[in-house]
N, C-alpha and C positions, 0 to 999 in steps of 0.2 A: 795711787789711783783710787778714784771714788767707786769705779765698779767693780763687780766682781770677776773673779778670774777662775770662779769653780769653771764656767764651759768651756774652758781653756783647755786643748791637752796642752801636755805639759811642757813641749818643746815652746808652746807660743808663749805660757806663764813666763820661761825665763827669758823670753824676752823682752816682756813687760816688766815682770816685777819692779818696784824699786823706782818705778821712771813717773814722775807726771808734768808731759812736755808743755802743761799751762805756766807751772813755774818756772820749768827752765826757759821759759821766752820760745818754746820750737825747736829746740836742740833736743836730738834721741837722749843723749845722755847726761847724768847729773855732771857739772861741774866738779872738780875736787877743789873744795875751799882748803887753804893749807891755815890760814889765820889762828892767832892765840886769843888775841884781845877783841872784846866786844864793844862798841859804841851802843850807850842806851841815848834814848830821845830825850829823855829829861834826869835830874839830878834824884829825882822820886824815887822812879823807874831805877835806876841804879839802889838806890837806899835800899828797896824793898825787892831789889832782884830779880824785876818785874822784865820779861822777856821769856821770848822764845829758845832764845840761846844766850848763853850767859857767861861762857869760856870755851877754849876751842876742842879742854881736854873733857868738858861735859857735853861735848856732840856738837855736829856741824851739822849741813843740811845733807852734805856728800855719807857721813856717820849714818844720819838720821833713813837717808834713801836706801840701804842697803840693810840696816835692821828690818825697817818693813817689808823688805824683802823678803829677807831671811822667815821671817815670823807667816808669811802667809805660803812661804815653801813649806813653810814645817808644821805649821796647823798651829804654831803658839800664841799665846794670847800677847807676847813682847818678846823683842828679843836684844840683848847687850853685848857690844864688841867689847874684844879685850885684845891685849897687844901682841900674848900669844897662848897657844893651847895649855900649857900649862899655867898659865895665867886665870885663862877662865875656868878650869879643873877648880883652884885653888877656889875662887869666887864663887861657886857654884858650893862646895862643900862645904864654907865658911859661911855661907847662906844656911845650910840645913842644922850644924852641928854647934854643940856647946862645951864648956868644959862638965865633962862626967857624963857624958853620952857614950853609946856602945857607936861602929860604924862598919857594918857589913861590906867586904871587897873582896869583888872575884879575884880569885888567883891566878888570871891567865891578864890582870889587866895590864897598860902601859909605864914600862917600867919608870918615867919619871912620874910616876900618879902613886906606886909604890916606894918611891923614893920621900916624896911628900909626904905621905902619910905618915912613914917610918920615923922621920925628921922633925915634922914640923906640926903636926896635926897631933901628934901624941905629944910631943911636948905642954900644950892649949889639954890637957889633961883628958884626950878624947880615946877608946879604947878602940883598937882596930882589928877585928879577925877576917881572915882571908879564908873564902870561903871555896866549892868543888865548884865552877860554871854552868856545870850540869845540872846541879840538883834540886833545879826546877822549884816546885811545890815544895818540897820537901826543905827549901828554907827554914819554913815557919819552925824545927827543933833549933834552929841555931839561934833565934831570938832571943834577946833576953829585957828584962825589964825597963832598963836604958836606954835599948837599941831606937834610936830617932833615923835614921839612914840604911838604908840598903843603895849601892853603890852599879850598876851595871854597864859592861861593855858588851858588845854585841855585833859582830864577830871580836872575838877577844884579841890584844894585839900579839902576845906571845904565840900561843898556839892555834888562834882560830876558831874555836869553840862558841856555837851559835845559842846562846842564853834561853832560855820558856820565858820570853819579858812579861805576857800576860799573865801568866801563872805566878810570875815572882811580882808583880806590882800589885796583885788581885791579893795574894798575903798580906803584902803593903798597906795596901788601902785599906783592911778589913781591923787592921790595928791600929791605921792613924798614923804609922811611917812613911817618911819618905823617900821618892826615888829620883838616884839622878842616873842618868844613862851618857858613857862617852859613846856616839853615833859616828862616828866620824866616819871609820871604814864603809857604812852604810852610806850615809848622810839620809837628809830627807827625801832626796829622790828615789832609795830604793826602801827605806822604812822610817814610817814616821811615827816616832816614839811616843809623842803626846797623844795619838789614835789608839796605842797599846797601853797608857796605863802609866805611863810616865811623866812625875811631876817636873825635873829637869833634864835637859838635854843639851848636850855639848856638842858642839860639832867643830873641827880646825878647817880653815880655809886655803887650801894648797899653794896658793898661790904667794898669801902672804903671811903662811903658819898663825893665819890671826884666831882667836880664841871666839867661838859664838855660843855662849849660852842662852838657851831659849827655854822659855816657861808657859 
């Protein structure tokens, strides 16, 4: 939708988001295109890629209606599906991290996001310490000259532990690291992480455990 949805509370936002009933011809709701293959108008147009949509696993308009959703629930500048939470965890991370980077990760986070890390993330020659969820500010000793990530959950999945996200991204930012926050427990309805300081943010959608990283 072309306008905006700040005077919106917020019950009316979700019922707008996502929807603009010029395109759908008058229907509240987006269609779900299921299609793989795209028809271009001209042989050009194909050569050069040229389209809106170009495959059905690089977004549909049903994909496309529900990112821009997601991104003006969450205050982010875009946001990308993935097929599931752990999916976009992975996406997210491999976005931030390289080989011979440090990667700060609370200790109370979900155990297949520590299972990844353990696995797979070290293997790609990236270092991982697991840090107290508590201790706020007090991050910035565990830093070290590597460290490209600091990692946050918030309410943590193991035990629940509510993170200082502005204090630990405000260290963040003051060195040029990055953050990614898994929100999920939260979502953006009760905290929206890009407002505190955080450069990514994941959220799983309950419905269809689909993966949403938003930036």
């Amino acid at each position: 939708m072309t306008d905006s949805n700040d005077a919106f509370s917020l019950a009316t936002q979700l019922t707008r988001l996502g929807r603009d009933h010029d395109m759908q011809h008058g229907f509240v709701n987006m269609p779900v295109f299921r299609g793989s293959t795209v028809v271009f108008k001209t042989l050009a147009d194909l050569e050069a890629n040229r389209g809106r949509y170009t495959y059905g696993t690089k977004g549909t308009p049903t994909i496309e209606a529900l990112e821009n959703a997601w991104s003006a629930l969450s205050g982010a500048a875009g946001t990308v599906m993935s097929p599931s939470g752990l999916g976009a965890l992975a996406l997210a991370l491999f976005t931030t991290l390289k080989s011979g980077d440090h990667l700060l990760m609370p200790d109370s986070t979900y155990q297949p996001t520590r299972m990844l890390c353990d696995n797979l993330v070290k293997r790609f020659g990236v270092e991982v310490t697991y840090y107290d969820p508590l201790v706020g500010a007090g991050i910035v000793a565990l830093l070290k000259p590597n460290t490209s990530t600091i990692f946050l959950e918030s309410p943590g999945s193991q035990t629940f532990e509510v993170q200082d996200v502005p204090a630990i991204t405000a260290v963040a930012r003051s060195r040029g690291i990055k953050t990614i926050i898994d929100n999920t427990w939260a979502t953006p309805v009760f905290f929206r992480a890009h407002e505190h300081g955080c450069d990514l943010a994941v959220e799983a959608g309950p419905s269809t455990w689909a993966g949403i990283p938003t930036y």
